[in-house]
C-alpha positions as CSV (number, residue, x, y, z in Angstrom):
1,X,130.5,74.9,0.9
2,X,129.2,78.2,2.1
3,X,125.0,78.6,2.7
4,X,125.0,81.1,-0.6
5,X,126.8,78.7,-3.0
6,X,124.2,75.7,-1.9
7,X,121.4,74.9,-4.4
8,X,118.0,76.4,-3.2
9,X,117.2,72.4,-3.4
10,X,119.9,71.3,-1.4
11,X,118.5,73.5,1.1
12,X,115.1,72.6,0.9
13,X,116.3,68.8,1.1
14,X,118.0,69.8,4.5
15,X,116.0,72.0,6.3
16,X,112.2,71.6,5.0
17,X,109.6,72.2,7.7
18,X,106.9,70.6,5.6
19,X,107.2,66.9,7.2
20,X,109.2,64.3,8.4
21,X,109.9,61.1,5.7
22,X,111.2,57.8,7.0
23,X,114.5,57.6,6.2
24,X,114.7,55.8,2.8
25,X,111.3,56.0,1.5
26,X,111.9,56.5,-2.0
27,X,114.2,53.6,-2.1
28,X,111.5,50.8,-1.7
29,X,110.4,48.9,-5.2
30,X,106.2,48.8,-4.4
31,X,104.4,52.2,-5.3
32,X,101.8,51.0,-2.8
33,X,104.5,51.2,0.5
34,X,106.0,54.2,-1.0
35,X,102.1,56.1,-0.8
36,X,101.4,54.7,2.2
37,X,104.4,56.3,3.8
38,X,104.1,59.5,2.6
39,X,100.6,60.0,3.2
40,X,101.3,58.5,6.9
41,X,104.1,61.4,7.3
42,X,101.6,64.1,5.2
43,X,98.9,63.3,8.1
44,X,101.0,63.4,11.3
45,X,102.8,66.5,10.2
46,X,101.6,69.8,11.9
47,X,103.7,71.8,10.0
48,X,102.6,71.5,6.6
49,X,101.3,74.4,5.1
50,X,98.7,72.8,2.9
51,X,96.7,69.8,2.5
52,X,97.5,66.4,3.1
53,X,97.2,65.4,0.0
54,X,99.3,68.4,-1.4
55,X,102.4,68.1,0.6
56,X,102.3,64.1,0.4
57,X,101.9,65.4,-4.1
58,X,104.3,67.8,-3.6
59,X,107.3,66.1,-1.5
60,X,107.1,63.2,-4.5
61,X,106.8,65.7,-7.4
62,X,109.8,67.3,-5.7
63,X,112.0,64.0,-5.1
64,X,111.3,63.4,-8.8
65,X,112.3,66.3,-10.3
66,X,115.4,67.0,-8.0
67,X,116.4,62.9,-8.9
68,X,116.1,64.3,-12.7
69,X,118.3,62.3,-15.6
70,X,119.5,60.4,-12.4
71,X,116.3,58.0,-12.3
72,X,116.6,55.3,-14.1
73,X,113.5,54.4,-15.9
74,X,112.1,51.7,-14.0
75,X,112.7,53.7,-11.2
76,X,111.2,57.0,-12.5
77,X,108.2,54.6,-13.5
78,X,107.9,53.5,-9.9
79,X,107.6,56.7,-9.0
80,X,105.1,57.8,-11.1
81,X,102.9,55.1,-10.0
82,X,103.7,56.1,-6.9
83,X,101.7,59.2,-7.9
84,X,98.9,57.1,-8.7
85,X,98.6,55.2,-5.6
86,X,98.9,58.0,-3.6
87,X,95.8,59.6,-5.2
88,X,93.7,56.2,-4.7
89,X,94.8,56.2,-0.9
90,X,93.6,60.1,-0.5
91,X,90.3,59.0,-2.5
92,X,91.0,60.8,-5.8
93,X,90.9,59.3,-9.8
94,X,94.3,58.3,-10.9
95,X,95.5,60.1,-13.8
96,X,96.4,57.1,-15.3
């Protein structure tokens, strides 16, 4: 597939300079490993662009909606308490 007919997501997926994941991060069951991961990765990264806490948000916010109607629900729920956890490991309220 040529660069122009990839999705701007695809792309981002591919190439992002924000931080390194562990390879298959988002496929663990426990909220509480997934956070800790991603706010490991959020903190060793020196090429985010924002806060910690804002690219560990924004990576998960991102795997979510790219995932779309493809999560199932349990694992869309997972996920969202990932959220949760990940704003009690940076010292914030959880939403929920």
């Amino acid at each position: 597939m040529t660069k122009s007919k990839k999705k701007w997501s695809q792309d981002v997926t591919e190439h992002s300079n924000a931080m390194d994941l562990k390879e298959g991060v988002f496929k663990s069951d426990d909220p509480k490993k997934i956070a800790r991961s991603i706010k490991h990765s959020a903190e060793q990264s020196d090429r985010r662009r924002s806060s910690p806490f804002r690219a560990a948000m924004s990576m998960l916010t991102f795997y979510i909606n790219r995932a779309g109607e493809q999560l199932s629900k349990k694992r869309r729920g997972t996920l969202e308490k990932t959220k949760d956890e990940l704003r009690k490991d940076f010292g914030r309220q959880p939403r929920h």
